[in-house]
N, C-alpha and C positions, 0 to 999 in steps of 0.2 A: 137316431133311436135304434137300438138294439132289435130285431128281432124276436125275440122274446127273451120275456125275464131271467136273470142271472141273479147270482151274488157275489157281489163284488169283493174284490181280494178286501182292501181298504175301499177307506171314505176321506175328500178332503172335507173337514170342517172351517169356516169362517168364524170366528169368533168375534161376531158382534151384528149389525142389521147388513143386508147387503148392500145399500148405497153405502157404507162410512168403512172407511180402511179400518182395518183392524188387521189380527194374525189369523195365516192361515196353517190348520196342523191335521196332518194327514196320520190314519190311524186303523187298523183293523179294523172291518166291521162288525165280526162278533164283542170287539172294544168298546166299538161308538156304542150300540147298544145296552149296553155293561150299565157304560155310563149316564146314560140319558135314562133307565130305568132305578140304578140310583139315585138321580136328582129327581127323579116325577112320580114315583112309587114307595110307599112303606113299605120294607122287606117284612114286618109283621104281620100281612096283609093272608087272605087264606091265599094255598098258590094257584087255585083259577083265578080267583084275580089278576093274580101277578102275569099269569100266563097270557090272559087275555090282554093285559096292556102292554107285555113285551110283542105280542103278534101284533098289536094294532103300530107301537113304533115302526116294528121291522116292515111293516106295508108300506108306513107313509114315509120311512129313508126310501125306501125302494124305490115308491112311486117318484121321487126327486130324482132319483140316479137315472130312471129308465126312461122317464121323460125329458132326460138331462134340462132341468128348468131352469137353472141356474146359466149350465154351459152354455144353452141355447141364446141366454143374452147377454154372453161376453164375457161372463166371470166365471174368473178358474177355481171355483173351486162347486161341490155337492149339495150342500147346506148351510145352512148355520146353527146359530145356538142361541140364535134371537128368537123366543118363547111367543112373541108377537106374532110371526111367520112359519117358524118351525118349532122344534124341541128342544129342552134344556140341557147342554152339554155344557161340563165343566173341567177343563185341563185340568189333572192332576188329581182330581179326587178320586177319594175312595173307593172302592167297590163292595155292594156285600155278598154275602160268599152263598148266599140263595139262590139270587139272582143272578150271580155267576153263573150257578150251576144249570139252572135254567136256560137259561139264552145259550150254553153251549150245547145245550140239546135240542132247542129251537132253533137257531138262526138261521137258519138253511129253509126255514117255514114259514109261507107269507100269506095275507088271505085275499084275497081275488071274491067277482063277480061271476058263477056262473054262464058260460058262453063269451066271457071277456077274457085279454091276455094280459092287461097291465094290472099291477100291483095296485088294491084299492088304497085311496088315499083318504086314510082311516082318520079320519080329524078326530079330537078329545081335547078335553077339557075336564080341569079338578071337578066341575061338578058344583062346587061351595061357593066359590068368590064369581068365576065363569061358568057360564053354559053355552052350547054349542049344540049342534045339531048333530054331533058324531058321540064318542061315546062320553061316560061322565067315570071320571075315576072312581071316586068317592061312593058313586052307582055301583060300580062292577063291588066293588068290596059287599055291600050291602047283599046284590044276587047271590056273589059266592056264599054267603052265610044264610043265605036260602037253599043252596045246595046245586046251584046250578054250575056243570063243571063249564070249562074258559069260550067253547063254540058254541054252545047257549047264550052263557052274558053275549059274546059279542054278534048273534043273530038279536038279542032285546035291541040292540042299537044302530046295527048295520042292515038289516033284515034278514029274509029266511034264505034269500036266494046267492048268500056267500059262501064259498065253501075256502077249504087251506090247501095250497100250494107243499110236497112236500120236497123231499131229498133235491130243491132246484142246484142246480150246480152250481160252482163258486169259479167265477174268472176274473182276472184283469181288468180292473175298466180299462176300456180302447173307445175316444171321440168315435162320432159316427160316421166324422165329414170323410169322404170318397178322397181316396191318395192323390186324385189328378179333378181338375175342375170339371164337370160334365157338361157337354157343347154338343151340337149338331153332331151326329155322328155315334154318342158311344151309345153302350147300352150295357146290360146288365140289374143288378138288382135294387142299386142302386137309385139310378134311373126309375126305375118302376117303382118305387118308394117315392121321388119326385112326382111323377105322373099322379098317382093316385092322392098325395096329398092334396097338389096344386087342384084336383076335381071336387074335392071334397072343399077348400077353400072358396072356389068358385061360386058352390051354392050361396053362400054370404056376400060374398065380392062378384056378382056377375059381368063387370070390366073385365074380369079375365076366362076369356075361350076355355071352352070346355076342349079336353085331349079328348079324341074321340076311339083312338087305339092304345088303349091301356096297357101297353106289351113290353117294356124294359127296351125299348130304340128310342133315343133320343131324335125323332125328327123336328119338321118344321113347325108344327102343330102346336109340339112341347117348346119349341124354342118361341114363339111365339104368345102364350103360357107364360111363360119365364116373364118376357121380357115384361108383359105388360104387369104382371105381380111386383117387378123390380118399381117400374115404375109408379102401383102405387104405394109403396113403401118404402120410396125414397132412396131406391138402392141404384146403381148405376144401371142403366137398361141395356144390358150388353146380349142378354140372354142366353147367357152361360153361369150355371151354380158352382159357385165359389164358396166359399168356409161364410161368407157375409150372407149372402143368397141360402144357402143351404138353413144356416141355424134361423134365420128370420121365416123361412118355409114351415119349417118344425116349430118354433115359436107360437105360430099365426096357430096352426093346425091343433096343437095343442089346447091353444084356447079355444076354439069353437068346439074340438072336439069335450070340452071341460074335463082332460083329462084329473087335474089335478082340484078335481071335488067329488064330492059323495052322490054327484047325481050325474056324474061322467057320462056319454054316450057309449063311452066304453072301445075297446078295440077287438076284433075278430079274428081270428083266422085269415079270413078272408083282406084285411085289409091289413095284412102282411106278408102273406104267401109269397114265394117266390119264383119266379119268374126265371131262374135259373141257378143251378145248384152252388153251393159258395164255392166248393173244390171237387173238381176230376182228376181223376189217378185212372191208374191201371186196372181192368177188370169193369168200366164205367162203356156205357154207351148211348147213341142216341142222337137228336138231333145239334146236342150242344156239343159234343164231341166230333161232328163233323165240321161245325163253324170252327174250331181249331184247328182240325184238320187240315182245312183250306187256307186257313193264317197260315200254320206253318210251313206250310204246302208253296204258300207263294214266296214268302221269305227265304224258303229254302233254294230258291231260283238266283238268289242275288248275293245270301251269306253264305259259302262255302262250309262252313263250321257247322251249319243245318244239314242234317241227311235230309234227303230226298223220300215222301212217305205216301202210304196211301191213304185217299178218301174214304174212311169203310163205315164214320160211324161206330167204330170200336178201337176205344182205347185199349190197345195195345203194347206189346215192349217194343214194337217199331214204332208207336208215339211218346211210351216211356223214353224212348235213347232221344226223341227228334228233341222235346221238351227240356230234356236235361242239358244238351248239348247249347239248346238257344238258353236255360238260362247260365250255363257255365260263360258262354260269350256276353251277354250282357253284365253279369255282376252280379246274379243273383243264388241263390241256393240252392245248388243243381239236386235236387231231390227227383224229379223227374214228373214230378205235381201240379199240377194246374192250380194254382190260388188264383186270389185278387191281382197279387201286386204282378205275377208272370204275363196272367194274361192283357193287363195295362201296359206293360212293355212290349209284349208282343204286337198288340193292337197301333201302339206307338210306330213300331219299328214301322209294321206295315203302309200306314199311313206314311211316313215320310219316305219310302221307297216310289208310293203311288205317285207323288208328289214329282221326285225324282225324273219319271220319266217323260222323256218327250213324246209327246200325242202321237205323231207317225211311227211311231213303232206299231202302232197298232193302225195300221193303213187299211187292212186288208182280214182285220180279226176284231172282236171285240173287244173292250177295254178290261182287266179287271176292275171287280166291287169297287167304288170310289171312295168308299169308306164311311158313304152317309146311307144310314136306311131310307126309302122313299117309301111314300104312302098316300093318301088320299089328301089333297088339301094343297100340297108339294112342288113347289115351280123350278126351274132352272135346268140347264144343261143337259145335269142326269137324268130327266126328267125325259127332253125331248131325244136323249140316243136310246133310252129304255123303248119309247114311243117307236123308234125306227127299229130299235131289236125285235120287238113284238109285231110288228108289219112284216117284215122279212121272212120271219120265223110263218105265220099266219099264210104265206104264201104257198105252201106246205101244209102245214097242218090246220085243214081248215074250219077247226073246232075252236079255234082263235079268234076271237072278231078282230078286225084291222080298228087302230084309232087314227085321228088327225094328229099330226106331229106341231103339237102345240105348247110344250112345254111345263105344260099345267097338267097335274094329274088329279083327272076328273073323274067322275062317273064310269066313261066308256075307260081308259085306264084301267082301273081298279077290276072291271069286268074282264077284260084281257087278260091281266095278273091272275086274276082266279081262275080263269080257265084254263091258261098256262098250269098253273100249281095242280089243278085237277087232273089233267094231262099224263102229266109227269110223278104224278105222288108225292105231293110236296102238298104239306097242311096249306089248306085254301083262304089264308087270311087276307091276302091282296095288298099285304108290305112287300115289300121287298129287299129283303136282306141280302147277306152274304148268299145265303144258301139258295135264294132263288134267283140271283142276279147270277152266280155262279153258272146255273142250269139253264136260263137264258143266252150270257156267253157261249157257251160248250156249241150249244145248240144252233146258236146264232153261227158260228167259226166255224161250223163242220158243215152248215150249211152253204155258208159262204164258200169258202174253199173249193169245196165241192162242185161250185157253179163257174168255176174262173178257168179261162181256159190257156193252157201258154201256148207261145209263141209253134206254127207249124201244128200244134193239136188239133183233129178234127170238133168242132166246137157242139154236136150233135143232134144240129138241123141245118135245114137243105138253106147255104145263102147267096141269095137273089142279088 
């Protein structure tokens, strides 16, 4: 699901119910409307009328697109023109030239719920033969010739608290599903669209764990999350969101959310925000700008074709050249831009460099980032060397509390992490990223170092 609503270039229509093969014909959507207001509307109607049931169409295509309801369960295409399900589109008919003119001056104009972001899904009905609990055609005609202009009739139907969407932008449709599957480890916006859905799922379904850090890192938590949602839905329980996992997430979310009726819960702000900016350029700064930093930062130690840069937090032309150079060597469109697909390659590369190395390399230093966020809840390996970074580190600075090297990140964990982060000015959330795993290492290495004495060195106490 899109982020907020758009207008899309075209629309594919289905031409007939969605379970039965029929043809499918893709088509501008100031078109499809053209046409669906042709078939469903009298051009001699007064034009609030008209108006009002071309904006109630253009809501509920929208609300189909933006919910992708169709995509979400397998079929390729938007809609259809099954009058049962949706609205009545006819390949090849006529157009009248009212109506035309109207919808080329609307269609960019949708009506929404007050404090909501999706497209209401403006159900209707003729009125005559059907009723419905959205609007009545046949109705709205009658209002107009009471003199009510088209956002009157359509508050008589929808109520007071709708208002109209205007100049929304027209793009592309682009699927929602993530270029790469999302597993242990990634994160982004992604991610946190996962996260919040699977919570909101959970109220209904409480077999599946509440995520308890809602933050775009895919940890254990989430993966956990994942798996057992897979599980009851029959999907493979791998605990990685795949195109299968993904759409049956949005699916599920959908319905409980009721997006796609007149008594929707509706979607917020809030339950789409994001968690990290879609693109970083030149002149950008910040915390997200230094997690690239440090990607490029360590790549640049192994690809040669990467210059060498600084940690500063500001994108720069020394990040603009580092950027452009990694993606001229991987394949991609060296603009010098931070997107989606750069920083999934980048992320990629790094990870399989990590990979790459053999553990004693780092005999006598900390490891870098391992490439999974840890957080509360979180067991394994990384788990118990973070546990020994943070002891070491605590022997020092002793606003640290020491934990046991257990493996498990528990309670006392998580308190260590934050006092770490406190320490050092790093936001006190008690994950552990890139960024704080980083300042842990540094810290950890300078420390170490520092304490090792070579050969013939006075080692700087008296030995007995």
């Amino acid at each position: 699901m899109p982020e907020l609503p758009y207008i899309p270039e075209t629309i594919t229509v289905h031409l007939g119910p969605p379970n039965v093969a029929a043809e499918n014909v893709t088509v501008s959507f100031p078109d499809y409307i053209k046409n669906v207001a042709s078939s469903e509307i009298y051009p001699t109607w007064n034009e609030s009328a008209i108006r009002a049931n071309i904006l109630a169409q253009i809501s509920y295509a929208l609300n189909r697109v933006y919910t992708e309801y169709y995509r979400s369960q397998n079929y390729d295409f938007d809609i259809t023109n099954s009058t049962s399900v949706d609205q009545s589109f006819a390949k090849g008919r006529d157009i009248f030239e009212n109506i035309s003119q109207i919808v080329d001056d609307i269609f960019n104009v949708y009506i929404r719920r007050r404090g909501n972001i999706e497209p209401l899904f403006a159900q209707y009905c003729n009125g005559t033969t059907t009723t419905c609990e959205g609007l009545s055609q046949w109705g709205s005609q009658g209002l107009a010739e009471q003199g009510l202009d088209s956002v009157e009739i359509l508050r008589r139907y929808y109520g007071d608290d709708i208002e109209l969407v205007t100049n929304t932008p027209v793009e592309g449709i682009e699927i929602s599903v993530p270029i790469r599957a999302l597993r242990r480890g990634s994160s982004g916006n992604d991610v946190l669209q996962v996260q919040t859905r699977l919570n909101r799922i959970s109220t209904n379904y409480p077999a599946i764990p509440k995520i308890a850090n809602v933050n775009g890192f895919f940890g254990q938590t989430t993966e956990d999350a994942v798996r057992r949602f897979q599980e009851i839905f029959n999907l493979t329980p791998d605990g990685i969101v795949g195109k299968a996992t993904w759409y049956k997430i949005q699916f599920i979310y959908n319905g409980i959310k009721r997006l796609n009726q007149l008594d929707s819960e509706g979607l917020t702000l809030s339950d789409v925000s994001r968690q990290f900016p879609g693109v970083l350029r030149e002149g950008d700064s910040g915390d997200f700008v230094r997690v690239i930093q440090l990607l490029l930062a360590f790549v640049s130690q192994y690809e040669e074709s990467v210059p060498p840069l600084t940690v500063s937090g500001y994108y720069g032309p020394e990040t603009t050249a580092a950027v452009r150079s990694f993606q001229q060597t991987y394949g991609l469109t060296p603009d010098g831009i931070l997107g989606e697909q750069t920083y999934s390659q980048l992320y990629d590369v790094y990870e399989r460099i990590i990979e790459s190395i053999p553990p004693e390399q780092f005999a006598d230093t900390a490891i870098p980032f391992p490439g999974t966020e840890l957080q509360l809840g979180d067991e394994g390996e990384d788990v118990a060397l973070l546990q020994e970074y943070l002891n070491f580190i605590a022997q020092t600075y002793t606003e640290i509390p020491t934990v046991e090297v257990t493996g498990v990140f528990g309670a006392d964990t998580d308190a260590a992490v934050i006092a770490f982060q406190n320490l050092f000015d790093i936001n006190p959330s008690g994950i552990v990223g890139i960024l704080t795993w980083s300042a842990i290492a540094d810290i950890y290495t300078e420390l170490r170092l520092g304490n090792l004495v070579s050969p013939t060195q006075f080692p700087g106490y008296t030995v007995g």
